[in-house]
Steps between C-alpha positions, in 0.01 A plus 500: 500500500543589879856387484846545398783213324850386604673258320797340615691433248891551624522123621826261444454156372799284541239207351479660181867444453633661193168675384544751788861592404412771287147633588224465796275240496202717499672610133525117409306462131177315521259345203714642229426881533452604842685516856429371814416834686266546196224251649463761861542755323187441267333385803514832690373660168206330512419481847503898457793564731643853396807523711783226469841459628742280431784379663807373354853426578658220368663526172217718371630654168278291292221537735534886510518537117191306490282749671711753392093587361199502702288524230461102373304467884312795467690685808645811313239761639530848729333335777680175669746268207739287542786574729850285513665504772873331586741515817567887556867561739361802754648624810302323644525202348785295285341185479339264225154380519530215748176316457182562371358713788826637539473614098143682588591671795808665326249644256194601788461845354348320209284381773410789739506764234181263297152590642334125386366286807628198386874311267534227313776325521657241237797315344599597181639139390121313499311476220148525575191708414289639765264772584651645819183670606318114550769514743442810742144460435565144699770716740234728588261228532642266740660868697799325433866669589658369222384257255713243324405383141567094512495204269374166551816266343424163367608200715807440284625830507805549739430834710807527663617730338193734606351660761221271624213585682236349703119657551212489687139433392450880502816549249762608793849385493572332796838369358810677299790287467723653195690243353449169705766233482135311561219618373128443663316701258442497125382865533787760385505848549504694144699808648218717448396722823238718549543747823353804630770791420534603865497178619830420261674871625421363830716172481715567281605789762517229792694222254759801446502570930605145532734425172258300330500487135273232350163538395382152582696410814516756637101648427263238387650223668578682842222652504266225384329460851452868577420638194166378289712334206272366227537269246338564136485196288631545127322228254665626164818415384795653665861384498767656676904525276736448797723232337634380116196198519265727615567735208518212214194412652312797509642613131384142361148546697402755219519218203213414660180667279319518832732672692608791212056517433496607922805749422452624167182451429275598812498816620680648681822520267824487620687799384870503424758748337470444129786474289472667142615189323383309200292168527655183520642391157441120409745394173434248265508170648482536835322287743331660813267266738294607863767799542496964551730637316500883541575815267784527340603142446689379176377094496731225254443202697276284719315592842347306693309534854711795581476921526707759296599807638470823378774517191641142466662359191443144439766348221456255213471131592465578917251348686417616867262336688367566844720781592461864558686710300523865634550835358764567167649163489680418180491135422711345229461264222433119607467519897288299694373690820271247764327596870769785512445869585714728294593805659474813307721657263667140454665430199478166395738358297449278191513124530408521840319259745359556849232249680370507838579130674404576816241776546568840334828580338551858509734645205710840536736614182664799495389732208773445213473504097168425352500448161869409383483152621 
């Protein structure tokens, strides 16, 4: 492909509330096996895209051992790969990334020293599949400047959250409000760019002239009536993990046999770092109903409507339903889990009991004796 990939992926989200304590949310687990960053990552594989950088900043241990590897997305070769990139102190500069274009331009060797026409841009906290190329095959289509991939929301769907965008018959955005107290469009922007590499050197160089820092403000929304900003519509599923509902959500999307067949079963794949653990391990009397449970799970009790983590135990006589339960959680004998999250490397101790009332109840224990309870 004619291109090169950023993903920004060093993001804070004070919505996610205890989930981002400890890792980024690009790193936050997703269907059982994979991560976030996993779904743009195995989107630039298959759209061909040899050359990828990736931002990150905030609390990005987890995400850094993650792609530790370039080899699970096909990016460890001599010529382009994957490159990670975080806040570097210079003489010339002392500062964190202060916004999304403020993030790229502290990195624009990665950009002037590439000799590809055109860059993708995209969030590493959607999960999506897409073909970039349909994209810049539209970019170069419509001679578009930049070219924003959009979504069509249902009526009932509050977009305020979003960036919302309003085109013309031809498929220009004539309107960019980011995050309306109002909104007058059901039409979200996926925060996925495509732009012309000079082009992006070019304004990134004025937003740093006049201490600007944000890649939508300051870029596709100031320059929305100068520039030729296009809008390409996105009809498959797509959901964006900004906030604790939208994660339960998306997590619980994937008991859905239609959504994992899209995933899993059409091609492309979506590649991940595997772990080299045994298969999940169901004892004798245990009850499991619509729910993933991933490798290396030990299973004494019941599940229902709810996703397993990579290395979970479940104890005799528990029964969890509709909750996620993340990475090497013990659970003890006879506890009753319900629309929680467990955060990773929980211990849960026996006897326990932990519902949801109102909305998702999100459960943190501290890591303590597991077996002489």
């Amino acid at each position: 492909m004619r291109a090169i990939g950023i993903i920004l992926a060093g993001g804070k989200s004070t919505r996610m509330k205890e989930l981002s304590r400890k890792r980024a949310v690009c790193a936050m687990p997703v269907a059982g096996s994979y991560r976030s960053i996993d779904f743009a990552l195995s989107n630039m594989e298959y759209s061909r895209i040899q050359k990828v950088a990736v931002l990150t900043q905030f609390n990005s241990r987890s995400l850094n051992e993650h792609l530790s590897s370039s080899k699970w997305w096909d990016f460890g070769r001599k010529q382009g790969g994957l490159f990670l990139f975080t806040p570097s102190f210079t003489s010339e500069n002392s500062n964190w990334y202060r916004g999304t274009a403020d993030a790229i331009a502290q990195n624009i060797s990665f950009l002037k020293n590439s000799h590809e026409p055109y860059v993708v841009i995209a969030s590493g906290d959607c999960v999506y599949k897409m073909d970039y190329n349909a994209v810049l095959e539209y970019h170069v289509d419509k001679r578009a400047d930049i070219t924003v991939v959009v979504k069509d929301m249902p009526a009932d769907v509050s977009v305020e959250r979003y960036g919302t965008v309003r085109m013309d018959q031809d498929g220009r955005i004539t309107d960019f409000v980011e995050k309306p107290i109002v909104a007058h469009s059901q039409t979200i922007s996926c925060g996925i760019y495509v732009i012309r590499r000079r082009v992006l050197i070019d304004l990134l160089g004025r937003c740093e002239e006049e201490g600007r820092f944000d890649f939508v403000q300051d870029i596709l929304i100031r320059y929305k009536d100068i520039k030729r900003i296009y809008g390409y519509r996105l009809n498959d599923y797509w959901s964006n993990i900004a906030s604790v509902e939208d994660y339960f959500n998306t997590n619980m999307d994937f008991l859905n046999p239609a959504v994992r067949h899209y995933f899993f079963r059409e091609y492309p794949e979506v590649h991940s770092k595997v772990a080299d653990l045994p298969p999940a391990k169901y004892n004798v009397g245990v009850s499991v109903k619509n729910s993933l449970l991933s490798s290396g799970c030990i299973i004494n009790g019941t599940i229902e409507d709810s996703v397993l983590f990579r290395q979970v135990y479940v104890g005799n006589n528990c029964v969890i339903r509709n909750s996620l339960i993340l990475n090497d959680v013990y659970i003890g004998d006879n506890t009753y889990i319900e629309n929680c999250i467990v955060e990773s490397d929980s211990t849960i101790q026996a006897n326990s009991y932990y519902k949801g009332e109102n909305g998702i109840r999100i459960v943190v224990e501290e890591k303590g004796e597991r077996y002489n309870m």
